[in-house]
C-alpha positions in Angstrom: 8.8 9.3 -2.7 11.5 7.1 -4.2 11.1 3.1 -3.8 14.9 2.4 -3.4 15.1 5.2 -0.5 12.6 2.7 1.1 14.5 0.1 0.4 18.1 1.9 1.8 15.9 2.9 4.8 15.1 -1.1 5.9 18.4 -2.4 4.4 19.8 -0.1 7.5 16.8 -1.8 9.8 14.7 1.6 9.8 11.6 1.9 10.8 9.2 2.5 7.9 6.3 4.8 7.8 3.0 4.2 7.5 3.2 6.2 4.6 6.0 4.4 3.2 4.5 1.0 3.5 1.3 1.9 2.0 3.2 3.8 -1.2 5.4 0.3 -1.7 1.9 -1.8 -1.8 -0.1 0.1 -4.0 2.8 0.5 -6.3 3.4 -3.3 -6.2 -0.2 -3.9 -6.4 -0.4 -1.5 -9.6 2.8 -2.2 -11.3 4.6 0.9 -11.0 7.0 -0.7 -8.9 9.2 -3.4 -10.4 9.2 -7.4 -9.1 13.0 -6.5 -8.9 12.2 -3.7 -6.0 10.0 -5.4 -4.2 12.0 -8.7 -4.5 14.8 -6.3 -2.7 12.4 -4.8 -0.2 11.1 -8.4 0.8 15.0 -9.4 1.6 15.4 -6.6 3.6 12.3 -7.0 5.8 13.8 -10.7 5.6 17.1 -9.4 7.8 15.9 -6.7 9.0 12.5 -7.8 10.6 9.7 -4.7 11.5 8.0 -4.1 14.8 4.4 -4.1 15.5 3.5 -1.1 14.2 4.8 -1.9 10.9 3.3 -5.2 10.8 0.4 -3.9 11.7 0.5 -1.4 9.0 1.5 -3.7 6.2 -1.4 -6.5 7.3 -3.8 -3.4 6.4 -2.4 -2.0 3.4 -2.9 -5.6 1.6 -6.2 -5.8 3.2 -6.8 -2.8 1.4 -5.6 -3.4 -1.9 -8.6 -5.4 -3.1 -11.9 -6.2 -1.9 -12.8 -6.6 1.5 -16.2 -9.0 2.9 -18.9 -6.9 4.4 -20.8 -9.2 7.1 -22.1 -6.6 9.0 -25.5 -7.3 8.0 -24.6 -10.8 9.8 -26.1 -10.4 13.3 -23.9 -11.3 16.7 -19.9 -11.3 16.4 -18.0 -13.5 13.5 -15.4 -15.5 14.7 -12.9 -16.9 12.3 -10.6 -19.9 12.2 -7.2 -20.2 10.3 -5.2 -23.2 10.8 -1.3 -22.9 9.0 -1.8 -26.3 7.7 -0.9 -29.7 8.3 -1.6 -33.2 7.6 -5.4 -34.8 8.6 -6.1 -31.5 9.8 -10.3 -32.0 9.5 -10.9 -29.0 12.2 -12.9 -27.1 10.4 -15.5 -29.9 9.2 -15.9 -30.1 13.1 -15.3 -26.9 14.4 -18.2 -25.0 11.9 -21.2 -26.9 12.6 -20.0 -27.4 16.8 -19.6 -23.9 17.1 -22.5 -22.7 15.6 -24.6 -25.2 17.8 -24.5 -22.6 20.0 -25.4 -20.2 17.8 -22.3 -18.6 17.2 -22.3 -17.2 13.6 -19.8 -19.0 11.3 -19.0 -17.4 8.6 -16.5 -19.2 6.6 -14.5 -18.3 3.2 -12.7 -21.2 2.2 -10.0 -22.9 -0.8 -9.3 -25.4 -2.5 -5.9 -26.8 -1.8 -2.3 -27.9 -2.9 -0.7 -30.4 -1.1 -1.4 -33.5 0.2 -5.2 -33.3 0.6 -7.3 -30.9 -0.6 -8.8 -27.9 0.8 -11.9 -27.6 3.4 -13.8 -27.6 0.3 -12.6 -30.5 -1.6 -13.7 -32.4 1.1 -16.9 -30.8 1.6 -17.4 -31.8 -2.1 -16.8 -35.7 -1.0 -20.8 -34.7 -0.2 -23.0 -35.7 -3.1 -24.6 -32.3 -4.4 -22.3 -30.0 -1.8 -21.1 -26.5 -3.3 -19.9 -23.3 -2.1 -21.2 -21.3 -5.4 -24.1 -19.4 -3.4 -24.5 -15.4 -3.5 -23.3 -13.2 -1.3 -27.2 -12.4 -0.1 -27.6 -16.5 0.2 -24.4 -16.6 2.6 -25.6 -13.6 4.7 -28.9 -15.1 4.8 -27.8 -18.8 5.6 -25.8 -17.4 8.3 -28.5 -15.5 10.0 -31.1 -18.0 9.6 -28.4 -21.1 10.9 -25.2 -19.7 11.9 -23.0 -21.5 9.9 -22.6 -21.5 5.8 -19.3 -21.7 3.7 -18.4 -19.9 0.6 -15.4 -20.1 -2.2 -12.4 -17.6 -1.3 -13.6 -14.2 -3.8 -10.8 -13.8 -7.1 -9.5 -10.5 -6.0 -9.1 -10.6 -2.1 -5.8 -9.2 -1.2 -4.4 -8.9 -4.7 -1.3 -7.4 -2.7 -0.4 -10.7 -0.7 -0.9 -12.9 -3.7 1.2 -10.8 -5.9 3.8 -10.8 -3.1 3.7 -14.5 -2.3 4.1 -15.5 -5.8 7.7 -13.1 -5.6 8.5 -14.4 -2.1 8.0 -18.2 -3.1 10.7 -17.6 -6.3 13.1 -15.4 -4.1 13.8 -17.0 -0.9 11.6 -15.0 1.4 9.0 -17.3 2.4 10.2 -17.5 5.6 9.8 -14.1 7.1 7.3 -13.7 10.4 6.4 -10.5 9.5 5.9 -11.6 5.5 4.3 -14.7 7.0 2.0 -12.8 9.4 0.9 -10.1 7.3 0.0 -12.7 4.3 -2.2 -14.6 6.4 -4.0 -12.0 8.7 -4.4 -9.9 5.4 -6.7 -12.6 4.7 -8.3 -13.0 8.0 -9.3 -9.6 7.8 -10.5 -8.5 4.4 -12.5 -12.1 4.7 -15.1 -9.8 7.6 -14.3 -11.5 10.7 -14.8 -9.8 13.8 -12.7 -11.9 16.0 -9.9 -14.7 14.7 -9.0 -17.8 16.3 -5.3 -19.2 15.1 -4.1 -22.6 15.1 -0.1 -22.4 14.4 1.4 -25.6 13.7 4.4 -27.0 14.7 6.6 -30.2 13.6 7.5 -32.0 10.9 4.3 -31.9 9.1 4.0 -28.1 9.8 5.3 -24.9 7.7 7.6 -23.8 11.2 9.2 -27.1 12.0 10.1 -25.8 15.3 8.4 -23.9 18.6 10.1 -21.2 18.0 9.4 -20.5 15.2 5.5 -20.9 15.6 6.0 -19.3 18.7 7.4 -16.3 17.4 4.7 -16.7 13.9 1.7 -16.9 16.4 2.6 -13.7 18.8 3.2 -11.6 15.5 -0.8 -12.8 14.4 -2.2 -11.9 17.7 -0.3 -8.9 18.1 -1.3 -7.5 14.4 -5.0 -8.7 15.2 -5.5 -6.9 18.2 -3.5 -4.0 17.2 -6.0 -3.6 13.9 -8.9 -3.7 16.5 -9.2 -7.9 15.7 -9.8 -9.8 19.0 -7.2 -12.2 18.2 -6.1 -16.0 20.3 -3.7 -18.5 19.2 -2.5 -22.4 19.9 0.6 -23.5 19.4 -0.3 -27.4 18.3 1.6 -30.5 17.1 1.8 -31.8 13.7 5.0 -34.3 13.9 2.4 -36.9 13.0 -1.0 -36.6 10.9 -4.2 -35.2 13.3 -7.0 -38.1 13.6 -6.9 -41.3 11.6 -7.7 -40.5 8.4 -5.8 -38.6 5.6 -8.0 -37.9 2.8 -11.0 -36.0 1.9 -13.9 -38.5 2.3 -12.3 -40.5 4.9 -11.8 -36.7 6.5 -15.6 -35.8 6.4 -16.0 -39.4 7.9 -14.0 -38.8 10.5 -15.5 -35.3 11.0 -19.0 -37.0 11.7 -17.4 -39.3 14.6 -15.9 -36.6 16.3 -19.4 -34.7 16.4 -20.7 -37.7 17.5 -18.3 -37.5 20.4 -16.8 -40.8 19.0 -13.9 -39.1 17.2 -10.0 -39.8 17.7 -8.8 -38.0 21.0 -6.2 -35.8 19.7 -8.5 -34.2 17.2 -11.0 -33.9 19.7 -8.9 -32.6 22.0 -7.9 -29.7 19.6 -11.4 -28.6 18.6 -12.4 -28.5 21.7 -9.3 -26.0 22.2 -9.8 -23.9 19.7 -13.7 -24.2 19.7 -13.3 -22.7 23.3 -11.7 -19.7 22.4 -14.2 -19.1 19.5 -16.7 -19.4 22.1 -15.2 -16.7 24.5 -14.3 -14.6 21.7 -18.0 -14.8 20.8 -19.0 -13.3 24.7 -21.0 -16.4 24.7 -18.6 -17.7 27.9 -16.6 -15.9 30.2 -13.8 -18.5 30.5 -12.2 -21.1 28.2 -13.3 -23.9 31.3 -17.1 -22.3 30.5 -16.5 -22.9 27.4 -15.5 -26.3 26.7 -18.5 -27.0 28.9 -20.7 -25.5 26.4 -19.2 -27.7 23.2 -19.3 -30.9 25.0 -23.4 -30.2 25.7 -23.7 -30.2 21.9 -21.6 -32.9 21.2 -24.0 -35.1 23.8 -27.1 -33.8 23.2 -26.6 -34.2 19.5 -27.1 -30.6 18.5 -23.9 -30.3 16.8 -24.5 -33.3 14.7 -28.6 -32.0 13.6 -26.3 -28.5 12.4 -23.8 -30.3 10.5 -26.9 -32.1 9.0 -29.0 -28.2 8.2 -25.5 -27.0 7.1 -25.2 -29.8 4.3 -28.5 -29.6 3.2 -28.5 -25.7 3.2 -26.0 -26.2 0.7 -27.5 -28.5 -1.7 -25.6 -31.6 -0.4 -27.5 -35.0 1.1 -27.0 -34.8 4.5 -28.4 -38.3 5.1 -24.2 -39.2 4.7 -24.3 -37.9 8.7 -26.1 -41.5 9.2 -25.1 -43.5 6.3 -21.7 -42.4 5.4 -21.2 -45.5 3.2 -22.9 -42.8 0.9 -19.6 -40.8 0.7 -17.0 -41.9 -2.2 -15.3 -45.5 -1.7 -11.7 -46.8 -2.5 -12.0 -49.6 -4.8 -9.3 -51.4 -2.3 -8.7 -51.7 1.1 -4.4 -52.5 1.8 -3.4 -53.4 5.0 0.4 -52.0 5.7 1.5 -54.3 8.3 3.6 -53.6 11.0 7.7 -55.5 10.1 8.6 -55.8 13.8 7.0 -55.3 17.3 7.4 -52.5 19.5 6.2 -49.1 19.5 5.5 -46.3 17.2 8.3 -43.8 18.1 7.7 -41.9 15.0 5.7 -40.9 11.7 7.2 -37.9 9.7 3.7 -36.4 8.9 4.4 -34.7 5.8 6.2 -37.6 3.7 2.6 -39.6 5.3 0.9 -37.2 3.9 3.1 -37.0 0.3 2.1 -40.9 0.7 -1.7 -39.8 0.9 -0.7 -37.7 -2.2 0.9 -40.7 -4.4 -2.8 -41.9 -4.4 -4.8 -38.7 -5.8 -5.7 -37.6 -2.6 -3.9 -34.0 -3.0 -2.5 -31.5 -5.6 0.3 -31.7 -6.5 -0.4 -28.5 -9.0 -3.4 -26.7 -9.2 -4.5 -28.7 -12.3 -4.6 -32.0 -11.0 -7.8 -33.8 -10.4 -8.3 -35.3 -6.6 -9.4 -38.4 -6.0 -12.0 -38.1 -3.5 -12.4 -41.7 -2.1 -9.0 -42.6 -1.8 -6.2 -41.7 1.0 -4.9 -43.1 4.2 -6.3 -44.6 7.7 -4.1 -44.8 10.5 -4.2 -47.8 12.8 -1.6 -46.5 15.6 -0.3 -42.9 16.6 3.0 -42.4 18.4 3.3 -44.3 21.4 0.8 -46.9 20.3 2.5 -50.7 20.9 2.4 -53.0 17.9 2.6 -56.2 17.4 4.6 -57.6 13.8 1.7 -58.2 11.4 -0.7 -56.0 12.5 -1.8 -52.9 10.6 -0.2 -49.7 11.4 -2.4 -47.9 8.8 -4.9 -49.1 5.7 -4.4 -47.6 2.5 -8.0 -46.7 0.5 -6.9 -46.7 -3.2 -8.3 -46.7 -7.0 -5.4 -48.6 -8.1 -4.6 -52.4 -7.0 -0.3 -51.9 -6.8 0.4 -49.4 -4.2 3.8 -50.7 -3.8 5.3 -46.8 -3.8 2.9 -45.5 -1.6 4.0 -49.0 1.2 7.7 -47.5 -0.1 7.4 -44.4 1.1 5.3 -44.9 4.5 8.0 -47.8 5.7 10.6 -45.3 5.5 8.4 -42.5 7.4 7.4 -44.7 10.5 9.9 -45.9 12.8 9.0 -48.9 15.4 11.1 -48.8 18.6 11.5 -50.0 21.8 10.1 -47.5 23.6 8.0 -44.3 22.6 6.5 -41.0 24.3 3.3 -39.8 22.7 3.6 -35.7 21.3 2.4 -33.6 23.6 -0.7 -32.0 21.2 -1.0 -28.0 22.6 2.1 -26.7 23.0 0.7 -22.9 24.3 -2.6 -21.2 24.4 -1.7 -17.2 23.5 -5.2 -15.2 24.5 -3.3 -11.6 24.2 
């Protein structure tokens, strides 16, 4: 088999054989195939697009380029979470220890992140003492004994996607659904999961800045999960403004604690609530999504969710007494008002340039050197929709440094005060099949 009749054969939008797809990864993966070929092969796919069987097909052949998690000696079935990113987005913090209230087992792989705030674990580090650098026996064995534990992502999970990323990201190919989908259920899958439960943003904060794109980005998951024997949902949700209040990792595990305390912001609620039901059903530990939501809200009121967050963080070497005194976590040296310059409503905040704002401050990466600050970030006073009055704070900036007159630069020019406003509608679809 030749590599550039592979190539001719998608450039004329063939269909690509199993076998073809599988000979084009390991010879990426192994370097017997050129970056120039596979650079060539990505643009075709890029125009050309592949059905579901090739999707399907390429998702596996990265998942089995490297090493795959074995939680099979976790009891019940592992539901998974992915979220494509976004600004505030805290759902994990939340969704772990909630879910596993029920005694659902959560077994969670996460990174460290680039961007605007740091990964799921950069903020579970806000925790005095926290870490994820337990043993693959400790995980299986937290898990069984408490249903919920979280470990650092393993160096040579699916070398494939990385080394195919890395080409896409220099080459123009990013945005491809079936490069897209393949990369992150590649992930999904080699990581053990049972069962996978996507949350596909959408906006200006999000990767696909429209719903069709998601759209289109979430069927293509589903369908590759189910079609590689994955029970696999999605939601389509909004990310034209930050989720919750707070933009930054200690204010995140803050807020994390008030929504488990059933005192959280309502659209961040709202949206673990969403995806928590799925988990649930995907789980057979309800019937229905209606069932349950039921079942989450029990744990957020009878304070079940809140004692596993507290296990979970201990487990882990972290001081949990942060659930109750959260004064304990990192503080900002100063507290800046941004005030609101005229009255009206909040018709619009450009989430990602809010969260770039977050990032000005050491909240995020900016490369994978940098250092986060852990204390500092952004709180928001008023979503969009919100009426405002001219002087009164439309977020608080938590910063290390006393000028923060860039970081008021660049939110001014991402929040627009109107007349009138119409809050985002948060779920755009629920995809179950």
């Amino acid at each position: 088999m030749r590599m550039v009749d592979v190539i001719s054969k998608k450039r004329d939008g063939k269909e690509l054989t199993t076998k073809e797809i599988n000979f084009f990864i390991d010879g990426y993966t192994n370097g017997t195939i050129p970056d120039y070929q596979a650079s060539s092969l990505a643009m075709a796919i890029y125009f050309q697009d592949m059905n579901d069987r090739e999707r399907a097909d390429l998702t596996m052949a990265m998942v089995n380029s490297g090493e795959t998690i074995d939680l099979s000696k976790i009891e019940g079935i592992k539901v998974d979470k992915h979220s494509t990113g976004g600004v505030g987005d805290t759902t994990t913090l939340v969704l772990a220890p909630l879910v596993a209230a029920l005694d659902i087992p959560v077994a969670k792989m996460s990174g460290r992140g680039l961007g605007h705030t740091g990964g799921t674990i950069d903020k579970l580090e806000s925790i005095s003492g926290f870490h994820v650098e337990i043993t693959n026996d400790k995980f299986i064995e937290l898990v069984n004994r408490d249903k919920v534990a979280v470990i650092g992502q393993t160096g040579n999970l699916t070398p494939a996607d990385k080394k195919l990323y890395a080409l896409r990201d220099v080459t123009g190919t990013v945005n491809s659904i079936p490069l897209i989908a393949s990369s992150i259920m590649s992930k999904k899958i080699a990581s053990g999961a049972n069962a996978i439960v996507l949350d596909v943003k959408t906006g200006a904060g999000a990767f696909m800045k429209t719903d069709k794109d998601a759209e289109n980005l979430a069927h293509a998951m589903v369908q590759i999960g189910n079609n590689v024997g994955r029970n696999t949902m999605a939601i389509i949700s909004d990310m034209s403004q930050p989720l919750g209040f707070a933009i930054g990792n200690a204010l995140e595990v803050k807020e994390a604690i008030d929504t488990l305390k059933g005192e959280g912001p309502e659209d961040l609620t709202e949206l673990v609530l969403t995806l928590g039901s799925q988990m649930v059903v995907l789980a057979k530990k309800a019937k229905t999504l209606e069932e349950a939501r039921k079942l989450l809200l029990e744990v957020i009121k009878n304070g079940k969710a809140l004692d596993k967050f507290k296990v979970f963080i201990k487990n882990q070497g972290g001081d949990e007494s942060i659930v109750d005194n959260p004064e304990k976590l990192p503080q900002a040296k100063y507290k800046i008002d941004v005030p609101a310059l005229t009255s009206g409503f909040v018709s619009n905040m450009v989430a990602d340039e809010i969260g770039i704002a977050a990032m000005l401050l050491g909240a995020g990466r900016a490369t994978k050197e940098d250092k986060i600050d852990l204390a500092v970030g952004l709180m928001l006073r008023k979503k969009v929709g919100d009426k405002v009055e001219k002087g009164e704070p439309i977020l608080t900036i938590y910063s290390n440094r006393e000028n923060v007159e860039d970081v008021k630069k660049k939110i001014y020019e991402n929040i627009s005060i109107s007349d009138h406003a119409t809050k985002p509608t948060l779920i755009h679809e629920i995809i179950t099949k």
